[in-house]
C-alpha positions as CSV (number, residue, x, y, z in Angstrom):
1,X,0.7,73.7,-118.6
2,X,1.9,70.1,-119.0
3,X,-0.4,67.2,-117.7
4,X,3.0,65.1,-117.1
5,X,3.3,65.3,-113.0
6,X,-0.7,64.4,-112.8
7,X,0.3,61.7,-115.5
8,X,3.4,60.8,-113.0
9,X,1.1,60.4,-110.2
10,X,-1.3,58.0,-111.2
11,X,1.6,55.8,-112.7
12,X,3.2,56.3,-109.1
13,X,-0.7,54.9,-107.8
14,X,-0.8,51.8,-110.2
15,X,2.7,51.2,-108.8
16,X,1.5,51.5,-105.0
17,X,-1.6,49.0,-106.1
18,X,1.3,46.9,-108.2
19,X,3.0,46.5,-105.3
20,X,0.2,46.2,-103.1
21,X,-0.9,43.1,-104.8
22,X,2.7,41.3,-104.7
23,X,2.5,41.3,-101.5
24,X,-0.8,39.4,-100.7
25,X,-0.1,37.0,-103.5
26,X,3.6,36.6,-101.4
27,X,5.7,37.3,-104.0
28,X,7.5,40.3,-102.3
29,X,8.1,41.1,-98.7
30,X,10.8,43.6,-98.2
31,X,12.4,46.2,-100.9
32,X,16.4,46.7,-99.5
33,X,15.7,47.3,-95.9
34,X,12.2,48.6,-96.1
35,X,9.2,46.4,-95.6
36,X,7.3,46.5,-99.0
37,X,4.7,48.1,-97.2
38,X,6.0,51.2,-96.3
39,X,7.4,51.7,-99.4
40,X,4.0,51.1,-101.5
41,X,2.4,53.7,-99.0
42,X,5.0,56.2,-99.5
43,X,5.1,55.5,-103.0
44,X,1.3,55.9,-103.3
45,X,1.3,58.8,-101.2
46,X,3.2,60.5,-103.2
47,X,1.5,60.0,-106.6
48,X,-1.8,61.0,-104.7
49,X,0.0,64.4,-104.0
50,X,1.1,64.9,-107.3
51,X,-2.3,64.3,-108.7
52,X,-4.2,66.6,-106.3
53,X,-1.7,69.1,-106.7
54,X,-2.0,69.2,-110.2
55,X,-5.5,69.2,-110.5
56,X,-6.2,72.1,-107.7
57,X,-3.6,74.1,-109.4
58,X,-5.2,73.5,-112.6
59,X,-8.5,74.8,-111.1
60,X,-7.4,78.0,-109.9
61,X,-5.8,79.0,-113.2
62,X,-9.4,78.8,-114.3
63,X,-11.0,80.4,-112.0
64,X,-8.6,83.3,-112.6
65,X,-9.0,83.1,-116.5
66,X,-13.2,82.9,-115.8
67,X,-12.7,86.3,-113.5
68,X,-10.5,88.1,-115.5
69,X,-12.5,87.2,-118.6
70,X,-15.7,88.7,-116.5
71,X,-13.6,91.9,-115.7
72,X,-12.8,92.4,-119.3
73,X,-16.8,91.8,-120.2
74,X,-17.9,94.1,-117.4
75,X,-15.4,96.9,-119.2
76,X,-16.2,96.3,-122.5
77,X,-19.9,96.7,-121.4
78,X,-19.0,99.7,-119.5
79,X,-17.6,101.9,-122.4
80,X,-20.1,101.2,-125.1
Protein backbone atom coordinates (compact mmCIF):
# COMPACT_ATOMS: atom_id res chain seq x y z
CA UNK A 1 0.00 0.00 0.00
CA UNK A 2 1.63 3.27 -1.00
CA UNK A 3 1.98 6.12 1.68
CA UNK A 4 1.86 8.76 -1.43
CA UNK A 5 -2.01 10.17 -0.96
CA UNK A 6 -1.17 10.58 3.07
CA UNK A 7 2.17 12.15 1.81
CA UNK A 8 -0.13 14.34 -0.73
CA UNK A 9 -2.21 15.42 2.07
CA UNK A 10 0.06 16.89 4.33
CA UNK A 11 1.94 18.73 1.39
CA UNK A 12 -1.75 19.91 0.41
CA UNK A 13 -1.85 21.20 4.63
CA UNK A 14 1.65 23.02 4.47
CA UNK A 15 0.13 24.62 1.34
CA UNK A 16 -3.28 25.68 3.16
CA UNK A 17 -0.78 27.04 6.22
CA UNK A 18 1.55 28.57 3.07
CA UNK A 19 -1.16 30.26 2.00
CA UNK A 20 -2.63 31.05 5.17
CA UNK A 21 0.31 33.10 6.14
CA UNK A 22 0.47 35.21 2.72
CA UNK A 23 -2.36 36.39 3.52
CA UNK A 24 -1.87 38.06 6.99
CA UNK A 25 1.52 39.22 5.97
CA UNK A 26 -0.73 40.91 2.77
CA UNK A 27 1.08 39.56 0.21
CA UNK A 28 -1.92 37.66 -1.44
CA UNK A 29 -5.60 38.50 -1.48
CA UNK A 30 -7.44 36.78 -4.20
CA UNK A 31 -6.32 33.54 -6.45
CA UNK A 32 -8.35 34.15 -10.14
CA UNK A 33 -11.73 34.90 -8.82
CA UNK A 34 -11.60 33.25 -5.44
CA UNK A 35 -10.70 35.01 -2.32
CA UNK A 36 -7.40 33.33 -1.13
CA UNK A 37 -9.36 32.20 1.73
CA UNK A 38 -11.62 29.90 0.38
CA UNK A 39 -9.21 28.44 -1.63
CA UNK A 40 -6.61 27.70 1.41
CA UNK A 41 -9.71 26.08 3.30
CA UNK A 42 -10.63 24.02 0.47
CA UNK A 43 -7.18 23.26 -0.21
CA UNK A 44 -6.57 22.35 3.38
CA UNK A 45 -9.69 20.44 3.58
CA UNK A 46 -8.81 18.45 1.26
CA UNK A 47 -5.28 17.33 2.33
CA UNK A 48 -6.99 16.67 5.87
CA UNK A 49 -9.20 14.10 4.01
CA UNK A 50 -6.59 12.47 2.31
CA UNK A 51 -4.59 12.05 5.40
CA UNK A 52 -7.49 10.65 7.53
CA UNK A 53 -8.54 8.55 4.88
CA UNK A 54 -5.30 7.04 4.51
CA UNK A 55 -4.61 6.48 7.86
CA UNK A 56 -8.22 4.81 8.85
CA UNK A 57 -7.87 2.65 5.86
CA UNK A 58 -4.50 1.77 6.94
CA UNK A 59 -5.96 0.73 10.33
CA UNK A 60 -8.40 -1.56 9.32
CA UNK A 61 -6.17 -3.59 7.07
CA UNK A 62 -4.54 -4.33 10.37
CA UNK A 63 -7.08 -5.05 12.32
CA UNK A 64 -8.03 -7.67 9.65
CA UNK A 65 -4.38 -9.04 9.34
CA UNK A 66 -4.38 -9.13 13.62
CA UNK A 67 -7.89 -11.24 13.25
CA UNK A 68 -7.14 -13.41 10.63
CA UNK A 69 -3.70 -13.99 12.09
CA UNK A 70 -5.77 -15.03 15.51
CA UNK A 71 -8.06 -17.29 13.43
CA UNK A 72 -5.12 -19.15 11.93
CA UNK A 73 -3.49 -19.45 15.68
CA UNK A 74 -6.87 -20.60 17.15
CA UNK A 75 -6.69 -23.56 14.20
CA UNK A 76 -3.41 -24.39 14.42
CA UNK A 77 -3.98 -24.78 18.22
CA UNK A 78 -7.05 -26.70 17.52
CA UNK A 79 -5.53 -29.58 15.38
CA UNK A 80 -2.50 -30.30 17.48
Amino acid sequence: MSRAPRFAGYALMALAALLAVLMRRGAIGDIGPFPAAVVALLVGMIGVMLVFTDLMVRGLYAQVGAAKAREEEGRDGRDG
